[in-house]
VEXKOL-443180 format. One record per atom (N, C-alpha, C): residue in one letter; x, y, z. Coordinates in pm, 1 decimal. Layout:
BEGIN
{rec "A" {X Y Z}} ...
This chain:
BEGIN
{rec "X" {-7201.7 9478.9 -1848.7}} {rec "X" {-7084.8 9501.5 -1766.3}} {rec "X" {-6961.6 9513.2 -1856.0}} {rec "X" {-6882.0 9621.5 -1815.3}} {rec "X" {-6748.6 9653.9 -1959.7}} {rec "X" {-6625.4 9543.0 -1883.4}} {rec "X" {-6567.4 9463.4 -1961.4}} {rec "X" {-6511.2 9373.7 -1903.3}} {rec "X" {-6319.6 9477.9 -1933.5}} {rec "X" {-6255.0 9468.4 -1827.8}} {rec "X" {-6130.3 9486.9 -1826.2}} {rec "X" {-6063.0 9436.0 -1932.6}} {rec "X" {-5930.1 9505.6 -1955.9}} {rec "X" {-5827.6 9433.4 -2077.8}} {rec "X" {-5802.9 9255.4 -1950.9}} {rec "X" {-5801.7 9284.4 -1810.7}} {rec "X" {-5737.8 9184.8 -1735.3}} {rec "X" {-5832.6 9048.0 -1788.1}} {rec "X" {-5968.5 9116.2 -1780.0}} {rec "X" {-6097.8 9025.1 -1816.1}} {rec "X" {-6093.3 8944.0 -1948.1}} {rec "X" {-6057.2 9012.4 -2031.6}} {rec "X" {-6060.5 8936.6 -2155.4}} {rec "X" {-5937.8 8836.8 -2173.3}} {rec "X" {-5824.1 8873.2 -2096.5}} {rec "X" {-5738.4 8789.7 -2119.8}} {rec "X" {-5730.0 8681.4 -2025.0}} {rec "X" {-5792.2 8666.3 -1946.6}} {rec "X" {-5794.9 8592.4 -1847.1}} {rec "X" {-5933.9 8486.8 -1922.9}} {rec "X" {-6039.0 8540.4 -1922.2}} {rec "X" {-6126.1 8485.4 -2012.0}} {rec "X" {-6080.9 8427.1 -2168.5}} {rec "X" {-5993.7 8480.9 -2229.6}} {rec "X" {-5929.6 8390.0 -2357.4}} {rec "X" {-5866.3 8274.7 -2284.9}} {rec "X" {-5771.3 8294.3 -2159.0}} {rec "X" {-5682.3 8185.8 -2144.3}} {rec "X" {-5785.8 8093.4 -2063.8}} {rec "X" {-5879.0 8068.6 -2011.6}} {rec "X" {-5943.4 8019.7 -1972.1}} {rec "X" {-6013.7 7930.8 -2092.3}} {rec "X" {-6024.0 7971.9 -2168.4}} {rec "X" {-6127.7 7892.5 -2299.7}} {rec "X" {-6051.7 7773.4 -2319.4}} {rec "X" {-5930.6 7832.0 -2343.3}} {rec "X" {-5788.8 7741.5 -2397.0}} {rec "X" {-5827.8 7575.9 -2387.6}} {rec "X" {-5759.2 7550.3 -2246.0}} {rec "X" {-5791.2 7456.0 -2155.8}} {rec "X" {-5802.6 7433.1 -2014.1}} {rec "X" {-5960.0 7488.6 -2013.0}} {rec "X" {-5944.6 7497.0 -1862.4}} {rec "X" {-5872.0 7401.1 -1722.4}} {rec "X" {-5853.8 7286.9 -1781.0}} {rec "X" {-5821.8 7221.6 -1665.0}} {rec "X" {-5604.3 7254.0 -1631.0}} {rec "X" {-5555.6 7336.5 -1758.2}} {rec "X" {-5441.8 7363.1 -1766.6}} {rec "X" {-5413.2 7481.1 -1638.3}} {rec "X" {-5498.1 7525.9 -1698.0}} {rec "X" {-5522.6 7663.8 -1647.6}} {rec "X" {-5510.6 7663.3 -1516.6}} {rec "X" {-5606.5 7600.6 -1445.6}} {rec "X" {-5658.3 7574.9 -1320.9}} {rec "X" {-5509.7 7491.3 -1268.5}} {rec "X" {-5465.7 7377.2 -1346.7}} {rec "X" {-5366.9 7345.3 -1214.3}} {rec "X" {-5209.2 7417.2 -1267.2}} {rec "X" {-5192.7 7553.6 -1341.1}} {rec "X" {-5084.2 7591.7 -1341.5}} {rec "X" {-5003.8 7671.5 -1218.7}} {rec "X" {-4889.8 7678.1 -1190.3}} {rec "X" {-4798.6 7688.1 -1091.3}} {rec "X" {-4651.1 7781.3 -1146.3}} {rec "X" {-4674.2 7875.3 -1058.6}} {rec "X" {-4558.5 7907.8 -1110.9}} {rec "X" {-4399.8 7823.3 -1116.9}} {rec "X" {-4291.6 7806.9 -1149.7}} {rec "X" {-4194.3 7728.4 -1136.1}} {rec "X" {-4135.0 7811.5 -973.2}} {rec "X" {-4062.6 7716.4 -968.6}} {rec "X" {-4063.9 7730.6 -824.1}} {rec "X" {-3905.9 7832.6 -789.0}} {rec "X" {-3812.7 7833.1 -919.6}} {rec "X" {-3732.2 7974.3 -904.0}} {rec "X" {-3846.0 8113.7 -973.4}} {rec "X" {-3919.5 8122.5 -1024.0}} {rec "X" {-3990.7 8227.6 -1025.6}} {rec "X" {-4050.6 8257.9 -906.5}} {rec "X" {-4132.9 8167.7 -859.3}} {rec "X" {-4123.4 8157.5 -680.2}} {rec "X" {-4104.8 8237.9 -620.5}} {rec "X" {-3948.5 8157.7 -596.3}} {rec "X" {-3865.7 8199.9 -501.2}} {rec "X" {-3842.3 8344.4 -552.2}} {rec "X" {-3821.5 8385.0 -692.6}} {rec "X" {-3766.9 8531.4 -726.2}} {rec "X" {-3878.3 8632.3 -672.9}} {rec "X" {-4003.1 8619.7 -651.0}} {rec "X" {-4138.0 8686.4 -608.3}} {rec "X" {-4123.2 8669.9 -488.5}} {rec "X" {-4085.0 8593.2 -386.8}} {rec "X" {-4090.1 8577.9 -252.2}} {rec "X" {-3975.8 8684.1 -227.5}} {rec "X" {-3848.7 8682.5 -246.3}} {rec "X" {-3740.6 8750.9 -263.4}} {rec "X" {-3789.3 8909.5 -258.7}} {rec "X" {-3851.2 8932.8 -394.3}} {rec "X" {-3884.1 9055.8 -409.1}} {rec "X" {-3991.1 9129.1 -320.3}} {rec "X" {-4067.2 9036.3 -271.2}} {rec "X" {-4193.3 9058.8 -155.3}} {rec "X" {-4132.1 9130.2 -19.3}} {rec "X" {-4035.3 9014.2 15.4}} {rec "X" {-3938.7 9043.5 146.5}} {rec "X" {-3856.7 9164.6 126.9}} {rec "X" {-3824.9 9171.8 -11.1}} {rec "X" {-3739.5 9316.0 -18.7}} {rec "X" {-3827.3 9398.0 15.2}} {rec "X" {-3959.9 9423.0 -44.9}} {rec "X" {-4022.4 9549.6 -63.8}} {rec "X" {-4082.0 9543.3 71.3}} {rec "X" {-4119.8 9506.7 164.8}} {rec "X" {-4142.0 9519.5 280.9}} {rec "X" {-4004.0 9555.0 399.7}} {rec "X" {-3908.7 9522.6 326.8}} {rec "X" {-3811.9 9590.2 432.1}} {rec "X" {-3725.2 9761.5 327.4}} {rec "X" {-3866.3 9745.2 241.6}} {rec "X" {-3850.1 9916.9 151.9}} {rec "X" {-3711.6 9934.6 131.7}} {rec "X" {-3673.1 9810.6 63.8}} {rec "X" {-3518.1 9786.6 -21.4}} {rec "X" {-3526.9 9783.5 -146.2}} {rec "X" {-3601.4 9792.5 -210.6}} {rec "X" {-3641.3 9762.2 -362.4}} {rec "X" {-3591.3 9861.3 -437.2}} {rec "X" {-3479.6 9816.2 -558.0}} {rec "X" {-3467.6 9906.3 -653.7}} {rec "X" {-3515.1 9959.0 -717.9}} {rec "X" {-3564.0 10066.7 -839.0}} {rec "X" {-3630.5 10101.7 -907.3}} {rec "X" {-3688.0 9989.5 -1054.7}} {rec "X" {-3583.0 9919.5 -1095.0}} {rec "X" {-3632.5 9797.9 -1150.3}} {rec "X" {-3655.9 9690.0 -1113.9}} {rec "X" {-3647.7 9657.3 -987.5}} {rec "X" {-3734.3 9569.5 -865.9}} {rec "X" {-3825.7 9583.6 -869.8}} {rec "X" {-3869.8 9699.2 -858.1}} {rec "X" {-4014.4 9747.0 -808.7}} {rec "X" {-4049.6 9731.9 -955.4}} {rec "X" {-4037.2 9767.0 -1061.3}} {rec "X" {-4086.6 9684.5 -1204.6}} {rec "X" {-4124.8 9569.0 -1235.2}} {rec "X" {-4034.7 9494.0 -1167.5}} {rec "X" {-4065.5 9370.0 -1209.6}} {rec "X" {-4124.7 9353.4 -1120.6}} {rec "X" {-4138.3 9355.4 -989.6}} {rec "X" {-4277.5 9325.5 -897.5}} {rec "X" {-4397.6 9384.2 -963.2}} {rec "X" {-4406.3 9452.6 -993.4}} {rec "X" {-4530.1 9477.7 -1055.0}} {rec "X" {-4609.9 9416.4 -1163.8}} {rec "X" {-4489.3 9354.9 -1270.3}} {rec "X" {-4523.1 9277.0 -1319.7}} {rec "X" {-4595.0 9122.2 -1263.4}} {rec "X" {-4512.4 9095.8 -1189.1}} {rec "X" {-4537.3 8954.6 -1142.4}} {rec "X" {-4685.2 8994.3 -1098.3}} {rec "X" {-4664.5 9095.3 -982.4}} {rec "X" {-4839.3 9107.8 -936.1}} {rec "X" {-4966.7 9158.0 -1100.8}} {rec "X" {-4888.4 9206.5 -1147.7}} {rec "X" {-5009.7 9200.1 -1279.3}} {rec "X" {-5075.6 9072.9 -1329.5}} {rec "X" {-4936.7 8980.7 -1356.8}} {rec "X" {-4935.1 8830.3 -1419.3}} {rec "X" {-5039.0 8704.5 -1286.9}} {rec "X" {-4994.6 8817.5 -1169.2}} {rec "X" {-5035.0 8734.1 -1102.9}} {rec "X" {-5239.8 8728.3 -1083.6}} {rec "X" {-5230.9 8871.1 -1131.8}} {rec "X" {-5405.3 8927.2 -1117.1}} {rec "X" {-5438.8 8819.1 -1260.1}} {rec "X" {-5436.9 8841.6 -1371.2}} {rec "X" {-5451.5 8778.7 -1477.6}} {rec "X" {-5454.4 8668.4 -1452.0}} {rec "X" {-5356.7 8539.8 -1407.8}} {rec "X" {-5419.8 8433.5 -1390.4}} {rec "X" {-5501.1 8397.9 -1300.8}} {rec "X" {-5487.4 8457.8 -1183.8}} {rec "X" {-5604.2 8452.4 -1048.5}} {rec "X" {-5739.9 8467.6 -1144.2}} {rec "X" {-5780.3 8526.0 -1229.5}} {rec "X" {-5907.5 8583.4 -1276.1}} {rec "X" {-5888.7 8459.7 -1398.1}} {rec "X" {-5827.8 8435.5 -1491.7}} {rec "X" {-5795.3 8277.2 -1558.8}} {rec "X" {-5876.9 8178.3 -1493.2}} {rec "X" {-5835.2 8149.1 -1369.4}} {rec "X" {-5846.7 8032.8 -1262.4}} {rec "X" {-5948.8 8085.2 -1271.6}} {rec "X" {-6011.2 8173.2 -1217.1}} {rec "X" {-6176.4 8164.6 -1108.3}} {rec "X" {-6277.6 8146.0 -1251.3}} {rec "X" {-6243.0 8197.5 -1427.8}} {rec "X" {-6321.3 8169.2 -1519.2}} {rec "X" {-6299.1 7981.4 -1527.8}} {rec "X" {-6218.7 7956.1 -1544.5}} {rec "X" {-6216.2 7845.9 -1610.2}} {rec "X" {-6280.2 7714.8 -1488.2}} {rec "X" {-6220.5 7781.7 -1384.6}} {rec "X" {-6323.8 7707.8 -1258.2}} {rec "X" {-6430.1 7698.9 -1300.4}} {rec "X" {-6503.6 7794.3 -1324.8}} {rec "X" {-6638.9 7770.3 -1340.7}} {rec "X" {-6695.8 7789.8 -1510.4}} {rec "X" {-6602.0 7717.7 -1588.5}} {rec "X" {-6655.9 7688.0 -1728.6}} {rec "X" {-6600.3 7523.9 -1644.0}} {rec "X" {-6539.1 7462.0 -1569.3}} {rec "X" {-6524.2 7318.1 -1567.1}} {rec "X" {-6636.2 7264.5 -1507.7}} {rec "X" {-6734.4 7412.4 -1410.3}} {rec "X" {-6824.5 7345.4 -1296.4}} {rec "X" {-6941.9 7367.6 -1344.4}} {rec "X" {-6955.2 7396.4 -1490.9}} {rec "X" {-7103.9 7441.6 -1525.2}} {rec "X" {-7105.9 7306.2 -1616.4}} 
């Protein structure tokens, strides 16, 4: 199976320390700045570098989601 660039990095940060991994959180004004930007883009207000940085966040956000579900199960094996 060809593993994604998302795969490998999610799988490095997972090696790290998984139990870090697993209970990290975003801070809670990054948060709020993603909630912000969510509500914008659903009322299709989003600037052109809005919509950048949302994308980012949802990238950052795929990468650790896939982090979490490896290191979950390097803690449960």
């Amino acid at each position: 199976m060809v593993q994604t660039v998302y795969d490998e990095v999610a799988s490095f940060m997972a090696s790290m320390n998984p139990e870090k991994v697993i209970a990290f959180k975003p801070s809670k004004a990054n948060q709020n700045r993603l909630d912000f930007l969510l509500d914008k883009q659903t009322e299709k207000r989003l600037s052109k570098d809005e919509l950048n940085e949302l994308e980012h966040y949802l990238m950052l956000n795929r990468i650790i989601g896939l982090a979490k579900a490896r290191a979950l199960s390097l803690v449960s094996a």
